[in-house]
N, C-alpha and C positions, 0 to 999 in steps of 0.2 A: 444853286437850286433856284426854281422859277419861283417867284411869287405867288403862281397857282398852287404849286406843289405843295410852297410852306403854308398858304389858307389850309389845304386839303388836310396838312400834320395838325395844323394848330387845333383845328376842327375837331377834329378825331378825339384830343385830348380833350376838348370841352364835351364831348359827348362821354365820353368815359367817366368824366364825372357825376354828369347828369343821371345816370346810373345806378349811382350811389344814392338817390332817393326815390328811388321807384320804391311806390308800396308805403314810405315814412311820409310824403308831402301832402299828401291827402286833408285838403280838398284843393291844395293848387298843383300843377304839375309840376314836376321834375325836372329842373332846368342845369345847365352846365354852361359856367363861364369862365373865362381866363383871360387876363390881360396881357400883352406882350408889348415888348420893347426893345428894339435894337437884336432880337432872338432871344430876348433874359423873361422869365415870367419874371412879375411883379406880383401879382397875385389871381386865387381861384378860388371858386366856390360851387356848389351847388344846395339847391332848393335842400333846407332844413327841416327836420321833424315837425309836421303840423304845419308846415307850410310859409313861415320864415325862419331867419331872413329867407328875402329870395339870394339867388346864383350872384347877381350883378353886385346886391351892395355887400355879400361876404367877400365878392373878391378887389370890389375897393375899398373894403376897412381893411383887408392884410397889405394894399396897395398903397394907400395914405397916397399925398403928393405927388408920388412918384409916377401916378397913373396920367398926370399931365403928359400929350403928346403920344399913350400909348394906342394901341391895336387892341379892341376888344371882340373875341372870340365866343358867341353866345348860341345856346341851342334853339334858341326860342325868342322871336319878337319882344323887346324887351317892353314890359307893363306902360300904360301911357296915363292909367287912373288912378284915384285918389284912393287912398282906403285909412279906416283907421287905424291897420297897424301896420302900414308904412307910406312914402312917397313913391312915387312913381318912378321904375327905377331908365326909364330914359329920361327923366330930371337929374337923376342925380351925376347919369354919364355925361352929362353935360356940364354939369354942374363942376362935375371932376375934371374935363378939359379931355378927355379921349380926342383922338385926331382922327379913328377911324371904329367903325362897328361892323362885325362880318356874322351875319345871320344865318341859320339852319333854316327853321320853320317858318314860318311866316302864323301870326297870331290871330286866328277867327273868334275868341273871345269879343264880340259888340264892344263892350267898354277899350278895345285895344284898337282888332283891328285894320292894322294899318299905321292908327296916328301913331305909334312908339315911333316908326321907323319914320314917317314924317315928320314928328318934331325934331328929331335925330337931325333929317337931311336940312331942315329950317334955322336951325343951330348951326350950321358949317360941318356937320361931322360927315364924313364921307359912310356913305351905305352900300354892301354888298350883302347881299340875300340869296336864299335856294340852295345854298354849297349843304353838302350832305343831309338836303330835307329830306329824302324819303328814311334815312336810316334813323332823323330826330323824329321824325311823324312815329315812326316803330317806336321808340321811346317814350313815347307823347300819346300813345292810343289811346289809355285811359281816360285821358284829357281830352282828346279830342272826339273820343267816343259819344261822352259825354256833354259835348257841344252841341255834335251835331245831330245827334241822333236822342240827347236828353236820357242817359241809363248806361249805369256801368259797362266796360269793356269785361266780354266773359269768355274766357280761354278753360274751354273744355280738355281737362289729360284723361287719356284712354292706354290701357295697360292692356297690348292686343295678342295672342299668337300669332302665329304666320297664317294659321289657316280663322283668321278674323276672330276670335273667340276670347271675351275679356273677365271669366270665369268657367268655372267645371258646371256639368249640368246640376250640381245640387247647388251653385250659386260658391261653392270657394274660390278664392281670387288672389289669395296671399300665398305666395308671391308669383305673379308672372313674369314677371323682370329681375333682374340681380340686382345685387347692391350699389352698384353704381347708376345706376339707372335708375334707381330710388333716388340716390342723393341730391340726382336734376331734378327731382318732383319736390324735393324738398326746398331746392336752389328757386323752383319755379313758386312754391310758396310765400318764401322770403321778399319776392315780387309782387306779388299781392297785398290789397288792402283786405278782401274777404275770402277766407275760403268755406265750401259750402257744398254737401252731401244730401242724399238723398232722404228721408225718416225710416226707409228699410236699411240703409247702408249703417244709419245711425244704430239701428234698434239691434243687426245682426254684427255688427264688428266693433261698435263701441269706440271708432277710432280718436286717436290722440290730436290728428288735425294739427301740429306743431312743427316747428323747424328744428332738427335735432343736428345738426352742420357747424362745428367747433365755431367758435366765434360769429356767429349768426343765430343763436338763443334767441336772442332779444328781440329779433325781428319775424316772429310767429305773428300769421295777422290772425284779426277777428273769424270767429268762427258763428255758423249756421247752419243750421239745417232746415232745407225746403220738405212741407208738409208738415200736419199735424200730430207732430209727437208728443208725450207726456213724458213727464216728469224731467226734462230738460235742466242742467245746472247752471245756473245764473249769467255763467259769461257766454252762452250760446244763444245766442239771438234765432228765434223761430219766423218762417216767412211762410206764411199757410199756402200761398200757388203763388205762380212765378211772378205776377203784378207786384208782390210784395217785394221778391227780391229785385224786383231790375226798380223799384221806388230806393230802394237803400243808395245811402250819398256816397258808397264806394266807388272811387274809380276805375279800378282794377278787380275784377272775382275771378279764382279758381277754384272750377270744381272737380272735385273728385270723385264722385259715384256718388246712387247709382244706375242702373240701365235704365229706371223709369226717368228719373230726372234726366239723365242724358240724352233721351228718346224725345220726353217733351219739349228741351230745349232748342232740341234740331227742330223736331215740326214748327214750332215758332219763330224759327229764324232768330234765333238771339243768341246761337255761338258764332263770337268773332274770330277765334282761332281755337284751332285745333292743336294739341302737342299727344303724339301718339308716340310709344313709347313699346316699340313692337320686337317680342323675345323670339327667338330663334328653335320655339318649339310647335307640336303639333297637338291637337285637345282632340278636337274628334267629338264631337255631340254636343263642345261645352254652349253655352250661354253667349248669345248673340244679342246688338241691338235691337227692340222691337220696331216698331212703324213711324218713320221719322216722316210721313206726311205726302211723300211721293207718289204720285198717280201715275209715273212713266216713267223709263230709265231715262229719256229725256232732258228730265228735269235735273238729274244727277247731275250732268255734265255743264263746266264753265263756272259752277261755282265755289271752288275752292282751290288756292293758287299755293304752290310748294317754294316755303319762304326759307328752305336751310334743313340738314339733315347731317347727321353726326354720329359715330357708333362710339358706346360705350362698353368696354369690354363686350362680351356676346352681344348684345342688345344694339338696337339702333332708332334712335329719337329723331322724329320726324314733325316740320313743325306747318301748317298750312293757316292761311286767312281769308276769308269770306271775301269775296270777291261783290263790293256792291256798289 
């Protein structure tokens, strides 16, 4: 096996972990690392509940000594700044004797960078960069949404018929999709730091807003409702218009209904992806989008790119991103 091939495996497997903290790492991003040696892990980690440890020093405390001389496989430019609740973790790979570091992303955090990977190269550790960046950038949106553009990463799901209709004309909408195709919404919750509804969606359906997916309980995020409702129960945070919500320190929001929220989101250009979630029927009159800001068909086209689609029993989940 080439050397490309095994970066290419090894990669994969630190992105896979990386994973495993999307939606818990909040407010740092979700990172995935793994040490390797001779083809043996030595040890892995990824980004912790709340944001330590980070990826690097989990997977050199299961690694201890042994990490001397290893191959380190990381998602993301490893930290180059001080903080108070931890070092800097390309001090510590260094510190540890790594022989080599094979990067995903590349780090636009000001405090990083860059220098991670230059103290890296300054220290003798050999640097490979960009191997499966764009599929860690996907991983990393939240983060990097919130770099560059300063405001949660916001993935609108839409529960659509065939003929575009995402309720009946009296406004019902439970259920347009089957049970499987619920579960991905709940899968896609689990992913999230906030999920967030509209004050009509709130005030007509009373939803639960929670992860109900065996062994995934625990990981319901924070819940909101955009607009002025009353009598709201304490753990639901209220955002009166959308300033409020794109001000919130979540990295990640999904929203789930409804058509006004979803209408005003698109005219403001603040959905970053789309997860449509389109059943295999026909409504006829029901409830459509209202005016998401377009003065031309024009303007429709070039900005949304189809990043992966998949069917679920009958249904089929379609996932697109703002092209910007």
């Amino acid at each position: 096996m080439s050397d490309a091939v095994t970066d290419w495996r090894w990669m994969g497997a630190a992105l896979a972990l990386a994973s495993r903290g999307v939606g818990l790492a909040t407010p740092n991003p979700s990172v995935g690392c793994i040490l390797v040696k001779e083809g043996r892990v030595l040890g892995r980690g990824w980004t912790q509940a709340g944001g330590r440890p980070h990826a690097e020093a989990m997977a050199l405390a299961e690694a201890g000594a042994a990490a001397r001389g290893a191959t380190c496989y990381v998602t993301l430019e490893p930290c180059a700044h001080a903080s108070p609740r931890g070092r800097p973790c390309a001090d510590s790979l260094i510190e540890a004797g790594v022989k080599r570091v094979v990067i995903a992303a590349h780090d636009p955090d000001p405090r990083t960078n860059g220098d991670g990977a230059a103290r890296l190269t300054a220290a003798g550790i050999a640097v490979t960069g960009g191997l499966r960046a764009a599929e860690a950038e996907a991983g990393l949106a939240g983060f990097l949404t919130r770099l560059r553009l300063g405001r949660p990463h916001i993935t609108l799901k839409l529960a659509v018929s065939l003929d575009g209709a995402i309720a009946m004309a009296d406004g019902r909408s439970q259920w347009i999709t089957g049970e499987r195709a619920r579960a991905a919404a709940h899968l896609a919750r689990a992913r999230s730091d906030l999920i967030v509804v509209g004050r009509g969606t709130w005030e007509a359906d009373a939803p639960r807003l929670d992860v109900r997916l065996p062994g995934l309980e625990d990981r319901s995020p924070r819940i909101g409702v955009v607009g002025r409702a009353i009598g709201l129960p304490a753990h639901v945070a209220q955002f009166p218009d959308l300033a409020a919500l794109i001000a919130d320190p979540a990295l990640g929001v999904l929203v789930e209904g409804g058509m006004g929220l979803a209408a005003s989101l698109l005219a403001a250009d603040l959905v970053d992806a789309l997860l449509l979630m389109r059943a295999p029927i026909l409504i006829g009159g029901g409830r459509t989008l209202g005016d998401i800001g377009l003065a031309d068909l024009a303007q429709a086209h070039g900005r949304w790119q189809a990043d992966g689609a998949m069917a679920l029993g009958p249904d089929r989940i379609e996932r697109y991103t703002r092209i910007r």
